[in-house]
Each structure stands twice: as structure tokens, then as C-alpha cells.
C-alpha positions, 0 to 999 in steps of 0.5 A, a space after each residue: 622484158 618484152 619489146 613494144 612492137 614495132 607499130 606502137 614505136 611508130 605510131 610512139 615516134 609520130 606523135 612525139 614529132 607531131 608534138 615538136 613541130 606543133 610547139 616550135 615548127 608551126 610558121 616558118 619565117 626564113 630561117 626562124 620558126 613559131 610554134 604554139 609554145 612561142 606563142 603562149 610564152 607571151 601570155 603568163 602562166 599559161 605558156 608555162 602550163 603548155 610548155 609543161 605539159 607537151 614537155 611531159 607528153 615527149 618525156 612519157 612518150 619516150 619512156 613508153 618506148 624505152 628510150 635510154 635514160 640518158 636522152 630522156 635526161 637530156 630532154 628533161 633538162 633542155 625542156 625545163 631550162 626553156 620552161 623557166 627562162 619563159 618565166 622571166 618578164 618579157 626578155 624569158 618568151 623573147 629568149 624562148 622564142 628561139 630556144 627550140 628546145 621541144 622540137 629539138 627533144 623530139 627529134 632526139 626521141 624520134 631518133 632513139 626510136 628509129 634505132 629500135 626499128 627495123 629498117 623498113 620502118 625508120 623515119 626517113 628525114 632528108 638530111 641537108 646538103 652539107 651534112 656529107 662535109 661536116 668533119 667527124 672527129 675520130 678518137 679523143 679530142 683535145 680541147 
């Protein structure tokens, strides 16, 4: 099979991160942030209905660009558990209000794109500060 060229991925990954932050990134208040979807899971059935959807768009998106399957399982699943647990009367929208779970499955789409692009045309998101420090386990963990 051939590969999508490089700027469908592009244009592929903008829209799957346009999407993210506009469920779960729109306003900032300190550390915790309020998209469209934390919004809309206080109205019933309509933030069900959002949720699916922008949940649907990233997974399709994803499978346009060939993302593994693995990921978009993942996503599939991080997605659908927020999406049912905002069913439940008032604690569901409350507990999906910190449950990012769309910004969080677009950046992992994101990310599995960036890996099919050259160099030139991955995305350059900043890392933070303490990324450098965080220690990285080498062969097998004991638990």
C-alpha cells in the first residue's frame, strides 16, 4: 500500500490537535483547564452526543493516517470510558471535567504522526523543564 503523503499527515495531525484542545483545552484556570466537552457534559445527552462525535473524528482521523492500532485502541477506549462516566447524574460531567481524555488521544495521535513525518514537518511541541530529569527505566521492571 502507498503512504498518504506528507501534507495530508500534516493537515491530518492539525485537525486531530484543533480538535483536542478545543474539547478540553479551551480556558485555562491555573493548572486545570475547560473545553467545549466539559462544558456540554453538564447538559444530558447533548455532551454524550459531543463527546462521541469529536471522540469519532480523532479515531477516523487516525485511521486515515494509518496510526497503529494499538493507539487508536487506546484512544478508543480512554474516550469511551469518559464518555459513559459523563452519563452519570451530576458527579459523571463533574468527574469528566478533569478527565481529558480527548486532549490526551489526540496528543498520542499527534505523536503517532509526527513518527511518520520527516523531520522537517514534525511538530514542534516545547517540552517541559523537568522532562530532562524524569528517570527512564532500562530493561525489565520489577513491580
Amino acid at each position: 500500500m502507498q503512504s498518504a503523503p506528507a501534507p495530508d499527515l500534516v493537515s491530518i495531525r492539525n485537525s486531530v490537535q484543533a480538535v483536542g484542545r478545543l474539547s478540553d483545552s479551551l480556558v485555562r484556570f491555573g493548572p486545570f483547564r475547560l473545553g467545549i466537552d466539559g462544558v456540554l457534559s453538564w447538559v444530558p445527552v447533548i455532551g454524550e452526543l459531543y463527546s462521541t462525535a469529536a471522540a469519532g473524528f480523532i479515531i477516523i482521523q487516525g485511521i486515515r493516517a494509518r496510526v497503529p492500532a494499538h493507539i487508536l485502541v487506546a484512544c478508543a477506549a480512554m474516550m469511551g470510558s469518559r464518555t459513559v462516566v459523563s452519563a452519570v447524574p451530576l458527579a459523571g460531567p463533574l468527574a469528566a471535567d478533569f478527565f481529558l481524555a480527548h486532549r490526551l488521544s489526540a496528543k498520542m495521535v499527534a505523536r503517532a504522526i509526527d513518527r511518520m513525518l520527516p523531520a522537517d514537518q514534525r511538530s514542534e511541541e516545547p517540552r517541559p523543564s523537568w522532562w530532562s530529569r524524569v528517570p527512564v527505566p532500562r530493561g525489565p521492571v520489577a513491580i
